[in-house]
N, C-alpha and C positions, 0 to 999 in steps of 0.2 A: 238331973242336969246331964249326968252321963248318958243317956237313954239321945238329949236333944244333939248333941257334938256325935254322939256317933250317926243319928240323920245328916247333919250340916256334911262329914266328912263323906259319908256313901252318895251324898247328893252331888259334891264335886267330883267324887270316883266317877260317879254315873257321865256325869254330866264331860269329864274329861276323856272317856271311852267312847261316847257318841263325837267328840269332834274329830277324834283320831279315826272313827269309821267313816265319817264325813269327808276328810281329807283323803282317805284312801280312796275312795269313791270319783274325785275327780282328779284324778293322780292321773298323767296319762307317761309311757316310759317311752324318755327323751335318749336315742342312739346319736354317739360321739358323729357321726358319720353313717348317712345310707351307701347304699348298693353300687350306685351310679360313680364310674371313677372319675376321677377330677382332671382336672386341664394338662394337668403337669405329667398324670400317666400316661395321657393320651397323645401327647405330645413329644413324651421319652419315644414312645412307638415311632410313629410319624417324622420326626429328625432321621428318623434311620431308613424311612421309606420317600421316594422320590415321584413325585407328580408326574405321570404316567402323560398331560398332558402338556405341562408345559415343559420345555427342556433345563435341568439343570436345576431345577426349583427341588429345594424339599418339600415334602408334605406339611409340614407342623406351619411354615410361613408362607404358603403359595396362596393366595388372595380370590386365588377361584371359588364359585361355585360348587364345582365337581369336588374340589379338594374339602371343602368344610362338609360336604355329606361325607366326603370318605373320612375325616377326623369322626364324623358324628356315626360311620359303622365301625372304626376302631373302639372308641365309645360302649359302642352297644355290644362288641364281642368279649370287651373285657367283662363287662357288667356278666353277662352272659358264661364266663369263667374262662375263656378262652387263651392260652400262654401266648407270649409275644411269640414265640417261633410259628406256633401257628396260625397265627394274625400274618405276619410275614411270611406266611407258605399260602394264605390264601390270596396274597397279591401278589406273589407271582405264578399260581395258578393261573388266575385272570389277567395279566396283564403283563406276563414275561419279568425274565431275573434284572431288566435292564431298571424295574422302579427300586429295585435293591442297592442304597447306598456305599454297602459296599458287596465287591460283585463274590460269588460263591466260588470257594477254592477249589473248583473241578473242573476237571477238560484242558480245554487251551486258558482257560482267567488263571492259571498259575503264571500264564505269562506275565502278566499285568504285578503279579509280585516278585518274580526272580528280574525279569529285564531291566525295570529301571537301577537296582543297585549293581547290577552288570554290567550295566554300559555307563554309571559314576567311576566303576571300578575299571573299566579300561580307559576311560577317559583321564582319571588321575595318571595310569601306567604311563601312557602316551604323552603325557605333558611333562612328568617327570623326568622323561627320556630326553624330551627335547628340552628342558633346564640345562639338563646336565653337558646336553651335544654343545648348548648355545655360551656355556662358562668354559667348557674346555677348551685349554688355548690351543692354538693349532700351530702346529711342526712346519715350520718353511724347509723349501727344499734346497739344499744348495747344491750348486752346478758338480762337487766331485760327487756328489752322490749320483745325479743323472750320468756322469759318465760312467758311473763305476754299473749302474745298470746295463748300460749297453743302450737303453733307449730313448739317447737324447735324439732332437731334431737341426737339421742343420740353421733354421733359423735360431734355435738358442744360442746354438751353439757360437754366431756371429755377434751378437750383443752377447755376451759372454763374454769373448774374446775381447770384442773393444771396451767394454767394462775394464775389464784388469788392466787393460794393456793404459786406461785413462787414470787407474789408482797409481800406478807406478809410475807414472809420467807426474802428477800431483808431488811425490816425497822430492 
């Protein structure tokens, strides 16, 4: 009886190592993600690159033609291993620094970053200037002053005259 339980148990040995090779067999190994990068890398790119053809459009949402082949060679240069700098050195090779979102900090494009907070910056000085001219009260001049200069006019000096002379006629 020992002789038949050890058949039974080698025959489900047997029998459990041919299913485990059988399973390996059509096993095929399933990758989280292939090669090809996805909409959102491709598009992190492309926000930052601007449609060479229509003005003002970025790349990732410009509805062209031209623009979905150039998403689909961004596409193929990442797949391809390529870093975004050099994805964005190859379109302004071909197409000038102008499809550059934001424009490169050499030459005169420094302007484009020191003018604007330069001329907030004078435009605040200037306004604060004239607050302060448009609250200061202002100094009347009265007539001994003008005399004590020396340069009054003889027209003041005649309503001037009949000024006082009409306060004291008044008491």
């Amino acid at each position: 009886m020992n002789k038949r339980k050890l058949q039974v148990t080698n025959f489900w040995l047997l029998g459990f190592a041919f299913a485990l090779v059988l399973a390996g067999l059509f096993t095929v190994t399933v990758f989280a993600q292939d090669d090809m990068p996805t909409d959102d890398e491709v598009n992190a790119i492309a926000k930052e690159l601007y449609c060479p053809v229509c003005e003002n459009t970025p790349l990732d949402v410009c509805p062209t033609e031209a623009c979905r082949q150039w998403r689909e060679l961004i596409r193929k240069q990442l797949s391809e291993g390529m870093t975004e700098d050099q994805i964005k050195d190859y379109f302004v090779a071909n197409y000038g620094a102008r499809v550059l979102a934001e424009p490169p900090r050499t030459g005169l494009n420094w302007l484009v970053y020191i003018l604007p907070p330069l001329i907030i910056l004078l435009g605040a000085f200037f306004l604060f200037r004239s607050f302060r001219e448009w609250t200061r009260p202002k100094v009347a001049e009265t007539g001994a002053g003008a005399e004590r200069s020396g340069t009054s006019s003889p027209a003041k000096d005649d309503y001037v005259d009949r000024l006082e002379e009409e306060l004291k006629n008044r008491k």
